[in-house]
Residue, then its C-alpha position, 0 to 999 in steps of 0.5 A: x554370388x552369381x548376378x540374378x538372371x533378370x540381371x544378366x538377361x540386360x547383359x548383351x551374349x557373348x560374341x559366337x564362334x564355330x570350330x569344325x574338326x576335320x581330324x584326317x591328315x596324310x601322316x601323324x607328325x610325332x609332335x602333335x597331340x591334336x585329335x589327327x588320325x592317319x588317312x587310310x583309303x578314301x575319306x569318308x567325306x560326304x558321311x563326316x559332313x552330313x554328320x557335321x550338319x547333325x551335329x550343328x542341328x543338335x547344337x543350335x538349339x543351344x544359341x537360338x537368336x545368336x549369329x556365328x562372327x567367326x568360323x575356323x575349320x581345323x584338323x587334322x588337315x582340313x585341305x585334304x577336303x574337298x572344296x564342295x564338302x567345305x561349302x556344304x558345312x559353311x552352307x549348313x552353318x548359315x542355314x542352321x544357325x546364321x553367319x554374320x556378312x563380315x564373317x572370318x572363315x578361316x581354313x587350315x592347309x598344309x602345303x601340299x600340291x593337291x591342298x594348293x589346287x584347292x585353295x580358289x574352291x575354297x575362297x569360293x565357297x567363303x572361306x576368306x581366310x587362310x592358316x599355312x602349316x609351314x612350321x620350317x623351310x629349312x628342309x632338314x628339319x621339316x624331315x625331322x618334324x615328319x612333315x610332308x612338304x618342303x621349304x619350295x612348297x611352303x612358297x608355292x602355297x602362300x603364292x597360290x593362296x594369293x592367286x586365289x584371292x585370299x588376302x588374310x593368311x596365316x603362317x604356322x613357325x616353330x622354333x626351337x627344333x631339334x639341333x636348330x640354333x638362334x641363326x637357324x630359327x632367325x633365317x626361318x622368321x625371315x623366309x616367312x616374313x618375306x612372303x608378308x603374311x598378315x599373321x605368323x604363329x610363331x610358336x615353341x615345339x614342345x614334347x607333348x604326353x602322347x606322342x612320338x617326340x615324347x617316346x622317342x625324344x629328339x635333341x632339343x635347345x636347352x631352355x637358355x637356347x629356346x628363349x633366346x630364339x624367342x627374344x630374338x624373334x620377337x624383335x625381328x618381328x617388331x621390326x618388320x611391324x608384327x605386333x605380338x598381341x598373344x602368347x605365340x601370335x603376331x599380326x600386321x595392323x587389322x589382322x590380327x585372328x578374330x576367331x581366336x580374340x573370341x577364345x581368349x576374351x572368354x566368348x562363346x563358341x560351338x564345336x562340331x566334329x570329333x572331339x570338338x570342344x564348345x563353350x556357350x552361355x546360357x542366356x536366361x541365367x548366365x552360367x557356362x557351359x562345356x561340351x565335349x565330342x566323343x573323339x573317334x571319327x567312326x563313333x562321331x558319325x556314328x552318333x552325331x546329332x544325339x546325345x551319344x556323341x557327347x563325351x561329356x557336358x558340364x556347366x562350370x562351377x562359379x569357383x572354377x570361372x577365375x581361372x577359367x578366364x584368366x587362362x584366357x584373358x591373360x594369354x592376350x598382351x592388351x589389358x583387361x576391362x572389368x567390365x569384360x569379367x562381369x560380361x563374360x561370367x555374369x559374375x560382379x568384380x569384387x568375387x575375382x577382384x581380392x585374386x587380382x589384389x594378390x597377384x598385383x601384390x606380388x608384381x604380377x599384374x596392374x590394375x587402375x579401378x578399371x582395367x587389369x594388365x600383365x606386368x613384364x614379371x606376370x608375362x615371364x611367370x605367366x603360370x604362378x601368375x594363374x596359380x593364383x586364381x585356382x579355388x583354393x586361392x578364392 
């Protein structure tokens, strides 16, 4: 039963974030699944923005009163624009909407000497925060992965962040690449926190439907081999005071991804840009609401500011709000207040509490009357765990 809107009118908004897809990279890596699109020509920078600036028009009217507490710009390759296009859109954003004084604005680069020329444009039109795509600085897997940079250029980058300023970076790093072994995936940790980054993304390479690896797959450690890389990994990263506080995300103390702790504590979030995705909740009546752009940049440009750039608009049935917020919530290795289910759903504890029971049943989670928490055994079975918040198990 979904609390009454008078009730949830009581109830403070959920924290507000904006995503902004800029979907052109130099070449399309043969792992990625992401919405990326091969530059052709000249980018048609200062067309996207101003379709950007439509889009955000549109979708303000959705979230009247609320400020923006984090920003993140990705791609694609969103350091192939310039500095001046990135401030116009974070201009934009407090004009239409309003950025909070402590706002986290963080940008995603690549390595490359014409993104590293760019980085003191960028800190000086707000971004504050920077995310790396090193992913290897062993040369020849960076060949196989199809990335443009190698390992020298990865360090020039984090020093050339630095020296314009930026003080919270990330660094992207898989492992389990094609022939690595544990020694190899150890010696890329280490390179990385070396350059003592506040965060490392430190994430599995997995072949996705739809891309080259998938077609074409490479040899890749069998799953015995990848999750001794992760157990590994994971103690070289505790030792050198990496707290892993979600599934692939490892922060020093304080810098831990403000944007993405929204994602996964199911808060509110604008989307604008090709195939954009939101999230944001009425604030009358509490129900959730997705969103969806049409994906192509051409036909985004093309219909940015109407409702012909939406590929699809839905509010999430109550039945689908369990996993739709375990999905989220237990992604994160802190536990999780009730309070934050009736907050984020408008939905009183006792319609998710009899899945919680289940799941507690089977040794999956814990919970005190207050709060819930993955077990070890959830965290290694993290998928029966979230089978059991599906419709059918209401």
């Amino acid at each position: 039963m979904t609390l009454q809107a008078a009730t949830y009118a009581d109830t403070p908004a959920p924290p507000l974030g904006l995503y902004i897809h800029l979907p052109w990279c130099v070449r399309k890596c043969p792992y990625c699944d992401f919405n990326s699109h091969a530059q052709r020509g000249a980018l048609p920078v200062d067309d996207y923005v101003d379709a950007l600036l439509r889009d955000l028009r549109m979708a303000a009217t959705a979230v009247p009163g609320r400020r923006i507490e984090s920003v993140f710009i990705g791609g694609g390759t969103p350091s192939l624009f310039p500095a001046e296009a990135v401030g116009r859109v974070l201009a934009g954003a407090a004009d239409l909407v309003g950025l909070t004084a402590d706002a986290e604005i963080t940008l995603e680069a690549n390595p490359g000497t014409l993104e590293r020329a760019r980085f003191a444009g960028y800190r000086e039109h707000g971004v504050n925060r920077l995310s790396i795509g090193v992913q290897s600085f062993d040369n020849d897997a960076l060949a196989a992965l199809g990335r443009i940079h190698d390992a020298a250029a990865a360090e020039q980058a984090v020093d050339a962040a630095r020296a314009a300023g930026f003080e919270a970076l990330n660094l992207d790093l898989m492992y389990a690449l094609p022939d690595q072994d544990v020694t190899g995936a150890l010696a890329d940790l280490r390179r990385a926190i070396a350059l003592r980054p506040g965060h490392i993304s430190h994430y599995q390479l997995t072949l996705e439907p739809g891309t080259a690896f998938f077609a074409r797959p490479p040899a890749l450690p069998d799953p015995d081999l990848a999750y001794t890389m992760q157990h590994e990994c994971q103690a070289l990263l505790a030792e050198h005071g990496y707290r892993h506080y979600e599934v692939s995300a490892y922060a020093a103390e304080g810098r831990r991804c403000r944007h993405n702790l929204n994602y996964w504590r199911f808060g509110d979030y604008l989307g604008i840009g090709a195939g954009a995705h939101a999230k944001v909740t009425d604030a009358a009546t509490g129900r959730v609401h997705r969103e969806e752009r049409v994906r192509h940049p051409n036909a985004f440009m093309q219909r940015a500011g109407t409702e012909a750039a939406l590929a699809g608009r839905r509010a999430v049935d109550a039945g689908e709000l369990p996993l739709e917020f375990m999905m989220n919530a237990l992604r994160l290795n802190e536990p999780i207040e009730h309070r934050l289910w009736e907050q984020r759903t408008g939905e009183p504890w006792d319609t998710v509490g009899p899945m919680v029971a289940a799941a507690a049943d089977q040794g999956l989670l814990t919970d005190d009357g207050t709060r819930i928490a993955k077990t070890a055994r959830g965290a290694l079975f993290l998928d029966d765990l979230l089978a059991l918040f599906l419709p059918d198990h209401a």
